[in-house]
C-alpha positions in Angstrom: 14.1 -3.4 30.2 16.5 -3.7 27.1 13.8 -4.4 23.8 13.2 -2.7 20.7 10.3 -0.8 20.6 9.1 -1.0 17.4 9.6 -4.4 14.8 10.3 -4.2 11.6 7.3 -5.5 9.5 8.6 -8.2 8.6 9.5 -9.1 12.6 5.8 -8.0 13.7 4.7 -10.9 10.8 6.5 -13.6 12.4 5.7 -12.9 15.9 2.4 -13.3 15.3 2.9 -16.2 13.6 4.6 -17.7 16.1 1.9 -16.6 18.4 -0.9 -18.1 16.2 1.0 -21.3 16.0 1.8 -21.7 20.0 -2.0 -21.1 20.3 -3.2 -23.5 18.3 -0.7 -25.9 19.8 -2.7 -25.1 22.9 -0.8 -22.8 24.8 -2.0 -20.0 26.3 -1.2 -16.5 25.3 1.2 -15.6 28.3 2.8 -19.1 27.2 3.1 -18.3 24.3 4.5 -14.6 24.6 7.6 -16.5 27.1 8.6 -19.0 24.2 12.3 -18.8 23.8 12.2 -17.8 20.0 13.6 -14.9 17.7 16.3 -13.0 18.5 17.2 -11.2 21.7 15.1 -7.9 20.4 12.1 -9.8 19.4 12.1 -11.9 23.1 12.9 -8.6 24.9 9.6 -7.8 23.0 7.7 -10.5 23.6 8.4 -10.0 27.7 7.3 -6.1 27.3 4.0 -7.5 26.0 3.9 -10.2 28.9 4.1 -7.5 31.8 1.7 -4.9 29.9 -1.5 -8.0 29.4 -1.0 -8.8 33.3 -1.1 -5.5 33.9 -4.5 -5.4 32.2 -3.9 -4.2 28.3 -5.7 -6.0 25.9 -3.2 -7.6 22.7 -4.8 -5.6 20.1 -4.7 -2.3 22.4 -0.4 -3.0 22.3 -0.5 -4.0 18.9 -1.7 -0.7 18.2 0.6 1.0 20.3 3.9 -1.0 19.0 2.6 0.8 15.2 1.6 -2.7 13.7 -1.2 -1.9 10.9 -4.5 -0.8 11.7 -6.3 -3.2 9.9 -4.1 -6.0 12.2 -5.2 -4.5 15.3 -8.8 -4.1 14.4 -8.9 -8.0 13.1 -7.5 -9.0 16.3 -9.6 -6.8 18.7 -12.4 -8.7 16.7 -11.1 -11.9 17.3 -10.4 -11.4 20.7 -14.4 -10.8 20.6 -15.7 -14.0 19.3 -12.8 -16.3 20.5 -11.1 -16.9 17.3 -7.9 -15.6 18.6 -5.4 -18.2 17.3 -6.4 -18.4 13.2 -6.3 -14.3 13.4 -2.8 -14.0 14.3 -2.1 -16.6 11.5 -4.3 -15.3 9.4 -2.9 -11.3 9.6 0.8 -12.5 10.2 0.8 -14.6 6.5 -1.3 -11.7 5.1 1.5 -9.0 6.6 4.3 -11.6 5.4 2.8 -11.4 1.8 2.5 -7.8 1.5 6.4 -7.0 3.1 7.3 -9.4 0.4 5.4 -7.3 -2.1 6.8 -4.1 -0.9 10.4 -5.5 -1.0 9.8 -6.8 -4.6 8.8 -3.2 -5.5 11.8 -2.0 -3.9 13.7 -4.3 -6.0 12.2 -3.0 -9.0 12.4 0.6 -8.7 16.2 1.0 -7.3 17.6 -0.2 -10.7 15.5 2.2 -12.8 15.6 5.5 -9.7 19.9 4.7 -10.2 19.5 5.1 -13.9 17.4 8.5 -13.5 20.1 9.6 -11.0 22.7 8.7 -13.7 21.1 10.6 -16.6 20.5 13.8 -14.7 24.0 13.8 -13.7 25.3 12.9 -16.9 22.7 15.6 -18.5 24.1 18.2 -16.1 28.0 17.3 -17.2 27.0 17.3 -21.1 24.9 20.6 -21.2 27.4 22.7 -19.0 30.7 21.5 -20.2 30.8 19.5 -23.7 27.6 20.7 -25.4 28.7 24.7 -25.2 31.8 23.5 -26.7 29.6 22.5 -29.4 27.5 25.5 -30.2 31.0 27.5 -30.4 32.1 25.3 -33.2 29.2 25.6 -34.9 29.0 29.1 -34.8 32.6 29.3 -36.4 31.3 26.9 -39.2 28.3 28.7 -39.4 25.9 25.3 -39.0 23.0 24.6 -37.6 22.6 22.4 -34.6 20.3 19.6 -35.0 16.9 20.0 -32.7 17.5 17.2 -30.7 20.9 18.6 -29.4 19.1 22.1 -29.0 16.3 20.3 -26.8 18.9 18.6 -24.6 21.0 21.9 -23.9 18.0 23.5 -23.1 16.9 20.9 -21.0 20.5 21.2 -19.4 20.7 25.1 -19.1 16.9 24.8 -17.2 17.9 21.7 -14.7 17.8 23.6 -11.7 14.5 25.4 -12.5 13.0 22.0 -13.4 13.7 20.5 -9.8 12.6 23.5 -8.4 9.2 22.7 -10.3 9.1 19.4 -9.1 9.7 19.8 -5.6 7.1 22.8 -5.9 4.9 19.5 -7.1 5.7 17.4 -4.7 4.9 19.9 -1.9 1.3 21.2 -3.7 0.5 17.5 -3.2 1.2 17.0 0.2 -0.4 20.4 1.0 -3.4 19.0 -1.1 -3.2 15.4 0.9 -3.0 17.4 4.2 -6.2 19.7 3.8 -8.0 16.4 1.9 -7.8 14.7 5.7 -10.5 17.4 6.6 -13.0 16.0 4.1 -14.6 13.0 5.0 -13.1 9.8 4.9 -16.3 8.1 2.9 -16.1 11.1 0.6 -13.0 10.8 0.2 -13.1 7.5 -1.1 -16.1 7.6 -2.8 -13.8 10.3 -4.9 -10.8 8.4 -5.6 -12.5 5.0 -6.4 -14.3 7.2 -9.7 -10.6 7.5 -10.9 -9.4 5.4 -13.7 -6.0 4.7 -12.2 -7.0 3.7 -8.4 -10.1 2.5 -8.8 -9.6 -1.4 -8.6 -7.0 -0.9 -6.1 -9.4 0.7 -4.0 -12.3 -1.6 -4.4 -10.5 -4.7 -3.8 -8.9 -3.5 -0.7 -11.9 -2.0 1.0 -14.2 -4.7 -0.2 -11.7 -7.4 1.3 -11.7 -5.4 4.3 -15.4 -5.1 4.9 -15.8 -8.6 3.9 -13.2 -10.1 5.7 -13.8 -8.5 8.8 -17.5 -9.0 8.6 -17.1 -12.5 7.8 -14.7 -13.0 11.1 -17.9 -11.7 13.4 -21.1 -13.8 11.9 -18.9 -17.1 11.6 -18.0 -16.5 15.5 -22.2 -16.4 15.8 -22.9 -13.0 16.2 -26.3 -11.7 14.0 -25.7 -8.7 11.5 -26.4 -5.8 13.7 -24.1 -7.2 16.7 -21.7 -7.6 14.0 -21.8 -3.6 12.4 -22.2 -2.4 16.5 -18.6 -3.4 17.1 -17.5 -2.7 13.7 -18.8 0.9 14.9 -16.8 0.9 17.9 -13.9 3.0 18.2 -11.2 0.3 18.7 -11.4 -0.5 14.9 -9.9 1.0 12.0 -11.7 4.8 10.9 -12.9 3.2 7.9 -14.4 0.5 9.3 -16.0 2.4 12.3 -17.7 5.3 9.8 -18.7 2.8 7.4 -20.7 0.5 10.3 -22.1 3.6 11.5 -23.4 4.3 8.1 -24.5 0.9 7.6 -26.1 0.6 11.2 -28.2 4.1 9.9 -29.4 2.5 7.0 -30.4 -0.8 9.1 -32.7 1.1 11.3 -34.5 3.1 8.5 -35.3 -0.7 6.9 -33.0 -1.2 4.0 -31.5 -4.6 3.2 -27.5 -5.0 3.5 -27.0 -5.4 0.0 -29.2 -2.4 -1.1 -26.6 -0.3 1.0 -23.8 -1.7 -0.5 -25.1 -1.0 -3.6 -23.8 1.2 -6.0 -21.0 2.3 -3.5 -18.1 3.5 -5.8 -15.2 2.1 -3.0 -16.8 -1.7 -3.3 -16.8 -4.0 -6.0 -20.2 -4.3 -7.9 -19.9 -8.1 -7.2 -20.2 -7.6 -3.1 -24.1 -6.6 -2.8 -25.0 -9.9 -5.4 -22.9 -12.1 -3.5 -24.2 -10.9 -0.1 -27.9 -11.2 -1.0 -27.6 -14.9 -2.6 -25.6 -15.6 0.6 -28.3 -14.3 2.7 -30.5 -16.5 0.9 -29.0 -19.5 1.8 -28.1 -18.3 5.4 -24.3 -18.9 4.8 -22.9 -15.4 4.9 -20.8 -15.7 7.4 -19.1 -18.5 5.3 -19.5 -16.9 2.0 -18.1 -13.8 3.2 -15.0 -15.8 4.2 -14.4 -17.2 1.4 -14.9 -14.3 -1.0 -12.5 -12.6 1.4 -10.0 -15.4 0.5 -10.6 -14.8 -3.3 -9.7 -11.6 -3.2 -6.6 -11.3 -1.2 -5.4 -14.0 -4.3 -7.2 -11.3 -6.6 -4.6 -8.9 -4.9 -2.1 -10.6 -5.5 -2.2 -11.2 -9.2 -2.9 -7.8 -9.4 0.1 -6.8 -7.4 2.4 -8.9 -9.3 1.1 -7.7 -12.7 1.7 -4.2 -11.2 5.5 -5.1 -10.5 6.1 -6.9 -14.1 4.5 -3.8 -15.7 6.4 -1.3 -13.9 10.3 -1.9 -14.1 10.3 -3.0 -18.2 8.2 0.4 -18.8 10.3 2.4 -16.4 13.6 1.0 -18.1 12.4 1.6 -21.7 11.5 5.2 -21.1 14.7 6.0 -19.3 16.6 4.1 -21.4 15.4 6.3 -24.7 16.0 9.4 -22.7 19.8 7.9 -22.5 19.7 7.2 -25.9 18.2 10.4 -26.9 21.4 12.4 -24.8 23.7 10.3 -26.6 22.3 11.6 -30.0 22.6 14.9 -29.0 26.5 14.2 -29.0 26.7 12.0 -31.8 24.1 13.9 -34.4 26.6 17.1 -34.4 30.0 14.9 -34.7 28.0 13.2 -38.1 27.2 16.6 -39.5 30.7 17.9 -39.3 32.3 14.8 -40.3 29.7 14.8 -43.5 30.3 18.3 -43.6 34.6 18.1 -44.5 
């Protein structure tokens, strides 16, 4: 059979979209899956999925195996638990549709500035072998000085090679570093990174949505708290999400409330425990958890787009004075001469 294997992100969005949509329409899944839409790839796709389900596969268990995110194939597994099938597909696809737009936007906004870097290090390499030298020579026979800023730019020049040596060195201590970090434990891990400065809100509003979310999927489907963390704990969800129920299904049995857990856990906003013990309160978690869920995804996303509007202006201002700085280099020794006739 003729299909593409693996969709694009933005193609694994759409179908389940699609899928979502034909479901609530009420269509069953094998229905749905022989729809004639997308493209011939996507519909080759959809009948490789038909065959493996009669066969006896599960849709999250190929959803996993055609590389769609983790956290997709864990929020589907759950849904294919407490019958909510049709708003999780909808629900992940807009999600995945919102971050590929995200991604793409960032994309956008680094290839402009990653050109210019490109240009000066070329243009850098071309001044300091070839027109600067020419420089120093007729300074020498005028017995000048050259001014600092042309002296920091040559030398940056005559070291290039030495300095991309240095960074690839970099670039290959960290991913020796990220490799022997997998050995630590993931909760340790995290509890780690969330203590920095630079990562920590990222990290709490992801993994608090993701606890949250996927907590909130479970109760509202009328499972109790500890059915709930069991098949969070299960190993057809997401690592993260099957250590942390397992932590918090430890802490259950020795007595302590959910929100004592959850509190003062460095990867989780300080918010979540408050929120969950009114909630519990009032016997609306399941709903309040859903709807906190929601608030932060749009939390996300304000911070993602602040991320984007901060990054290309301060990426093009410090590039652009490096650029404006080589040109001085040039310019600063024509002056002196010229001043100096």
């Amino acid at each position: 059979m003729f299909f593409q294997k693996n969709l694009t992100r933005k193609q694994q969005a759409q179908l389940l979209i699609n899928l979502g949509e034909s479901l609530n329409y009420g269509y069953s899944l094998n229905a749905s899956l022989r729809a004639p839409i997308g493209h011939r790839y996507e519909r080759a796709f959809r009948t490789h999925l038909q065959h493996q389900l009669r066969s006896g596969k599960r849709l999250h268990e190929l959803l996993r195996a055609h590389r769609f995110p983790e956290e997709v194939a864990s929020a589907i597994y759950f849904a294919e638990q407490s019958g909510q099938l049709s708003k999780a597909l909808l629900e992940n696809g807009k999600a995945m549709q919102r971050k590929e737009k995200y991604v793409q936007s960032l994309r956008r906004v680094m290839r402009y500035p990653l050109f210019l870097v490109w240009m000066f290090g070329l243009v850098l390499y071309v001044i300091g072998k070839f027109l600067l030298p020419n420089f120093i020579q007729l300074y020498r026979s005028m017995s000048l000085e050259l001014p600092a800023i042309t002296k920091t730019m040559l030398s940056l020049a005559n070291h290039l090679t030495e300095l991309l040596v240095f960074g690839a060195l970099f670039l290959l201590l960290l991913v020796i570093s990220y490799v022997l970090s997998r050995r630590i434990d993931l909760l340790v891990r995290l509890q780690f990174a969330a203590r920095l400065p630079v990562l920590s809100p990222f990290i709490q509003l992801y993994y608090t949505h993701q606890l949250s979310f996927q907590l909130s999927s479970l109760l509202r489907s009328g499972l109790s708290m500890k059915e709930a963390i069991h098949i969070l704990s299960e190993n057809r969800t997401s690592i993260f999400l099957k250590r942390e129920a397992n932590r918090l299904k430890e802490a259950l049995t020795q007595g302590h409330t959910l929100s004592s857990i959850l509190d003062d856990v460095s990867y989780y906003l300080p918010e979540l425990p408050m929120m969950i013990e009114q909630a519990a309160f009032q016997e609306t978690l399941g709903d309040a958890l859903h709807h906190y869920s929601i608030r932060l995804m749009d939390r996300m996303e304000q911070r993602s787009k602040w991320l984007l509007s901060l990054c290309q202006p301060t990426l093009l201002v410090v590039i652009g004075g490096l650029i404006l700085l080589l040109f001085l280099s040039i310019l600063l020794p024509v002056f002196q001469m010229i001043n100096g006739l």
